[in-house]
matplotlib code that plots the C-alpha trace (Angstrom):
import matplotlib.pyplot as plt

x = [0.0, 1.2, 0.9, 2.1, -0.4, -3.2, -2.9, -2.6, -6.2, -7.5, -6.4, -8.5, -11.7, -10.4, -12.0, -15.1, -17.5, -17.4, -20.8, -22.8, -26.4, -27.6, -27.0, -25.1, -26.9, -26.7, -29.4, -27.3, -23.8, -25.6, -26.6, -22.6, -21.1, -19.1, -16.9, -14.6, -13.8, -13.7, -10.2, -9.6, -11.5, -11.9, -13.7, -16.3, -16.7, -18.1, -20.3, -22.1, -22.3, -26.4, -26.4, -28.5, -26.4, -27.0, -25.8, -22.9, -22.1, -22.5, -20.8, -17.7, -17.1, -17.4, -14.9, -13.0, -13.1, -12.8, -9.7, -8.2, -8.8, -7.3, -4.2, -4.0, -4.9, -1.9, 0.6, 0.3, 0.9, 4.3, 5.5, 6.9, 4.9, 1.4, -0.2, -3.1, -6.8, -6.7, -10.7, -11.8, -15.1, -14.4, -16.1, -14.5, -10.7, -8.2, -4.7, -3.0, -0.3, 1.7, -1.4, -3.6, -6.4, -8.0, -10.4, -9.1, -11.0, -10.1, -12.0, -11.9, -12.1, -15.4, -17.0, -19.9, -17.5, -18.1, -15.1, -11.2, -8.1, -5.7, -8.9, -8.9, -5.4, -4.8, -8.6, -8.0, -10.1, -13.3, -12.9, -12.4, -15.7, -17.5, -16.5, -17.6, -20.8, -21.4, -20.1, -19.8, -23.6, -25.7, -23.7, -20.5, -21.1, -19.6, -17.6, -14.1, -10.8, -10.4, -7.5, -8.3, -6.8, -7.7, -7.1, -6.9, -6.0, -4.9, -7.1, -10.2, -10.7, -9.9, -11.2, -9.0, -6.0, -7.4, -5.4, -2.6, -1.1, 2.7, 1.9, -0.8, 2.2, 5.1, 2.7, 1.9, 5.2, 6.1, 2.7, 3.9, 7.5, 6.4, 3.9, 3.5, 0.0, 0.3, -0.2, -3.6, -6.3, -9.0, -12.7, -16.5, -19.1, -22.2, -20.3, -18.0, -14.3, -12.4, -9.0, -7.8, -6.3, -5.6, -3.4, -3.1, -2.2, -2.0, -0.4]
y = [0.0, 3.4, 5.2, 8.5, 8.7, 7.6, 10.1, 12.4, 11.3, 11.3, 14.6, 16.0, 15.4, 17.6, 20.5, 19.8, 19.7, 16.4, 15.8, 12.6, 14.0, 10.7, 7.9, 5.0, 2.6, -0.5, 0.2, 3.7, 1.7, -0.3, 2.3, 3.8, 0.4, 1.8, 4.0, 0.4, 0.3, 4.2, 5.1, 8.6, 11.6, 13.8, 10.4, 10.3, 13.9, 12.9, 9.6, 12.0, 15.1, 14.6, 13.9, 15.7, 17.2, 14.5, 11.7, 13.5, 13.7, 10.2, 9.5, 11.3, 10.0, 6.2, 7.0, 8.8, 5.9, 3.1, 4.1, 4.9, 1.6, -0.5, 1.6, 1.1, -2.7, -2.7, -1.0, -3.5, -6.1, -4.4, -6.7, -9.6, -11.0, -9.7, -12.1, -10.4, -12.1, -13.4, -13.2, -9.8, -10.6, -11.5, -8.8, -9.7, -10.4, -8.0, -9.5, -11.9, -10.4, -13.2, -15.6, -13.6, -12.3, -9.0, -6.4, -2.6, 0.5, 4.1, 6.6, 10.0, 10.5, 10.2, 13.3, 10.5, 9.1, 12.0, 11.6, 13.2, 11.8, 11.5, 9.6, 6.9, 6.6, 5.6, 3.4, 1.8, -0.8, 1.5, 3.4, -0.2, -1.4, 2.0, 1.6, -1.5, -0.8, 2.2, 2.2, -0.3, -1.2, -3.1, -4.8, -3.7, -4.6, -8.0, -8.5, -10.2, -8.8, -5.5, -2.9, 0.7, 3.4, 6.5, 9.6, 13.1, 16.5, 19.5, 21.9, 19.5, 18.7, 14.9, 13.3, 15.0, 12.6, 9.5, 11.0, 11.6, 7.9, 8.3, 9.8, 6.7, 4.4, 5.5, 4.8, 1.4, 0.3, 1.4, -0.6, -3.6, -4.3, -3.8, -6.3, -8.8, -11.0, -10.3, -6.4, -6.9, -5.4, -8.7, -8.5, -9.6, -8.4, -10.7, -13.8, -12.9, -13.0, -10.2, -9.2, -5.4, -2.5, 1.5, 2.7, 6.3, 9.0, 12.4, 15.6]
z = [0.0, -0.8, 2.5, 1.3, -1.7, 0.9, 3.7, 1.0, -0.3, 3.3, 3.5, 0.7, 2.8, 5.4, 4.0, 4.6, 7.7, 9.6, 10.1, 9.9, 9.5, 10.8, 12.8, 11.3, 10.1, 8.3, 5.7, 4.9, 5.1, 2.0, 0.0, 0.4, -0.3, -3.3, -1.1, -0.7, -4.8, -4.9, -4.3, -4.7, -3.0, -6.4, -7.8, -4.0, -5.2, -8.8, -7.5, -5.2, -7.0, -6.9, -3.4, -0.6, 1.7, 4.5, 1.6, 1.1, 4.7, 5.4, 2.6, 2.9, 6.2, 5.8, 3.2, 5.0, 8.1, 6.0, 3.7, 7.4, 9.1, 6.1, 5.8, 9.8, 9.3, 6.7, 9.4, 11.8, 8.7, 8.2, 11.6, 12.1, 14.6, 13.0, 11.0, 8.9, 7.9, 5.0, 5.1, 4.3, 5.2, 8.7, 11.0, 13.7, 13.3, 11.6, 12.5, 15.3, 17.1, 18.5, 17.9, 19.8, 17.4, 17.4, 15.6, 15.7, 15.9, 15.9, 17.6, 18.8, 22.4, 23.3, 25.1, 26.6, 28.5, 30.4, 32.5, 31.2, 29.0, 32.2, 34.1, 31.2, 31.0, 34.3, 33.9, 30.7, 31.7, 32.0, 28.9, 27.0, 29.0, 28.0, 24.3, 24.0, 25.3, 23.5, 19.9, 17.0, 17.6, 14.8, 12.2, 13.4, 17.4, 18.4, 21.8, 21.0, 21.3, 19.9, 19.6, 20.2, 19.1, 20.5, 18.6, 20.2, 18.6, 20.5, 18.8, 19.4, 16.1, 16.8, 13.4, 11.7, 13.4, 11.1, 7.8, 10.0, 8.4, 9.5, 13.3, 13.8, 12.1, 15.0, 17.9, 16.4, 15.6, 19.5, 20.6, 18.5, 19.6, 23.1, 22.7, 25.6, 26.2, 30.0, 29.1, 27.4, 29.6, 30.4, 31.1, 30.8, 28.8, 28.8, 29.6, 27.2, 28.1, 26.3, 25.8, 25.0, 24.7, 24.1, 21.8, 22.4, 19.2, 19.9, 18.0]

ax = plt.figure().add_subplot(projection="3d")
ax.plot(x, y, z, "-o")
ax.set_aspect("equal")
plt.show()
């Protein structure tokens, strides 16, 4: 993957508001299903030029996620001891580090956690429990391992940090080689045993 002409491409929707309109959905996420052939922004732009405004939005910004998350997917690849899905259609696995499989997801801080940054870094385990309970719902919600990284801008514009391909790659290469299973942060959701963690990015 050509990281350098990606975050370039990412960074062409930062123009624009960042606003979803709506609530995700999995009957919107189908009628946007072209956003994971459509490779440039310039070409989004020409798919939606007849789009409401609220189309656009939504739009734009699963695009804009989704390009993200695989070039993130493909920088944990770049290790040694990461061994990627083969399955692309596999909702709920991304990569094994060290044999231990996990989804990922990047997220902004969330403001419903209601609580601050230095709280959830020193209580890793309740943001992890409050993410999980709160976001990826629908077709996206499952409950086994997941990475998170967690994405904060000092100027509060924290979506912005998903095109920001080369900052997310050095805390992910530090995350990686420091890898150790005993580090994982454990617990249970509905029966569920879990294992995960935060990977913190901030400019």
């Amino acid at each position: 993957m050509d990281f350098i002409r990606l975050e370039a491409q990412l960074k062409e929707r930062l123009d624009l508001p960042y606003s979803w309109g709506r609530k995700q959905s999995n009957e919107w996420d189908s009628k946007t299903n072209f956003i994971y052939t459509t490779y440039s922004f310039r070409k989004l732009l020409e798919i939606t030029a007849n789009f409401d405004i609220d189309e656009k939005n939504y739009t734009f910004n699963r695009w804009y996620n989704f390009w993200s998350a695989i070039a993130i997917e493909k920088l944990f690849s770049l290790h040694q001891n990461v061994t990627p899905n083969i399955n692309k259609y596999d909702k709920l696995i991304d990569f094994s580090i060290n044999n231990i499989s996990f989804d990922h997801k990047t997220t902004v801080f969330p403001q419903g956690f209601n609580k601050t940054i230095d709280y959830a870094k020193q209580n890793p385990l309740e943001l992890i429990t409050w993410l999980y309970l709160n976001q990826s719902q629908e077709g996206r919600k499952h409950l086994k391992n997941r990475l998170f990284i967690v994405i904060i801008d000092k100027n509060n514009e924290h979506w912005k940090l998903k095109s920001e391909i080369a900052l997310i790659k050095t805390q992910i290469d530090i995350y990686v080689e420091n890898f150790a299973e005993q580090k994982l942060i454990s617990l249970t959701i509905e029966n569920q045993k879990i294992l995960s963690d935060i990977i913190w990015v901030a400019n």
